[in-house]
C-alpha positions in Angstrom: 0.0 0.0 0.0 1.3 3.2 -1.2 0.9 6.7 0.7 -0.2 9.9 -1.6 0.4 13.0 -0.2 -0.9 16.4 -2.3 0.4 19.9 -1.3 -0.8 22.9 -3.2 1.7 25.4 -2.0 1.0 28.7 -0.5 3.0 31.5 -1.0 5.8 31.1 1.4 6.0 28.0 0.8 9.5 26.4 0.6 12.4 23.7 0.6 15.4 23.8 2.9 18.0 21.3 4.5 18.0 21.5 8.0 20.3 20.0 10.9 18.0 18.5 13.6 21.2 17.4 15.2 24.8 17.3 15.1 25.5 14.8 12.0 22.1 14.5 10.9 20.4 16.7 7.9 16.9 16.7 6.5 15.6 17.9 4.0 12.0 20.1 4.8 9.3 20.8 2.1 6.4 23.0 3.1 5.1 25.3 5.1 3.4 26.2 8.7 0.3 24.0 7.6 2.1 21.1 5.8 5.6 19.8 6.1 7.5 17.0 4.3 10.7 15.6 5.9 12.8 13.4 3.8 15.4 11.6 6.2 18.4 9.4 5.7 16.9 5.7 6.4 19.5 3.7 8.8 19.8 1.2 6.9 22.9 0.0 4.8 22.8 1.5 2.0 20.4 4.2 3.0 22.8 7.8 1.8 23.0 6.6 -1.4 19.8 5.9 -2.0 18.6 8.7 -0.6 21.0 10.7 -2.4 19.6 9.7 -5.9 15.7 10.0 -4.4 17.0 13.8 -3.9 18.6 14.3 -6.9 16.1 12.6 -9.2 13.4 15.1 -7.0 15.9 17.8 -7.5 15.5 17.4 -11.6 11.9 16.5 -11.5 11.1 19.8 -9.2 12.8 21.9 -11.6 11.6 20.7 -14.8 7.9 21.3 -13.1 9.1 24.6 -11.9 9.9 25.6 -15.4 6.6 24.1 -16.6 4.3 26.1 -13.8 7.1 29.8 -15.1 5.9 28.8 -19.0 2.1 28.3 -18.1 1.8 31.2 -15.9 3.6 33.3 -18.7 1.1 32.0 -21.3 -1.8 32.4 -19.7 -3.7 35.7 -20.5 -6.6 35.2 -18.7 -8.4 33.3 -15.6 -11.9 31.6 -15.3 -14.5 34.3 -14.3 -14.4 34.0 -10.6 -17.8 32.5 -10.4 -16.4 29.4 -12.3 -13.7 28.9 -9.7 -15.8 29.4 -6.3 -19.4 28.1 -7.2 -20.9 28.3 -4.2 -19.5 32.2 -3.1 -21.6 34.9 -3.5 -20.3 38.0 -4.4 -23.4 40.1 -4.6 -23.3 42.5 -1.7 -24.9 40.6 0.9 -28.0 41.6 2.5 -27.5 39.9 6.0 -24.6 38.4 7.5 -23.4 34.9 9.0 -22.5 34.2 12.8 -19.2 35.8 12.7 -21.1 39.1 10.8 -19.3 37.9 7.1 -20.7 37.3 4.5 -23.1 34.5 3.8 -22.0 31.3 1.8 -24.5 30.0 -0.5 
């Protein structure tokens, strides 16, 4: 059985190697609401592998980096905003919710 895990990154966002102790690195993917750690297994065998798991993410990440640069660069226009949140209303609202926002259809 396989574990998926999605992130959709928020701006601030980021990748960075830290030192959790003396002798030990990780690397950390995320942000405050989602983090990724990808550790050194102890295992024989386990820097080298990890070392070509991180450079073949490495490649991959920046080949889809330079994929997301093109597509925003081509794009010259978004859905209208009522395609991409259905059920907001953005009509001034004529009474409010519990916290005094606006309602949610």
């Amino acid at each position: 059985m396989g574990i998926h895990v999605v992130i959709q990154p928020l701006a601030g966002y980021d990748a960075e190697i830290v030192s959790p102790s003396p002798g030990v690195r990780e690397l950390v993917v995320g942000g405050e609401e989602a983090t990724i750690l990808v550790q050194v297994p102890p295992r024989i065998g386990g820097l080298s592998d990890t070392a070509r798991f991180a450079r073949s993410l490495a490649a991959a990440a920046s080949e889809f980096g330079e994929w997301c640069d093109t597509q925003n660069r081509t794009r010259s226009h978004l859905s209208p905003t009522d395609e991409q949140w259905p059920n907001v209303s953005l009509d001034s609202p004529s009474r409010g919710n519990e916290t005094g926002g606006p309602e949610v259809d």
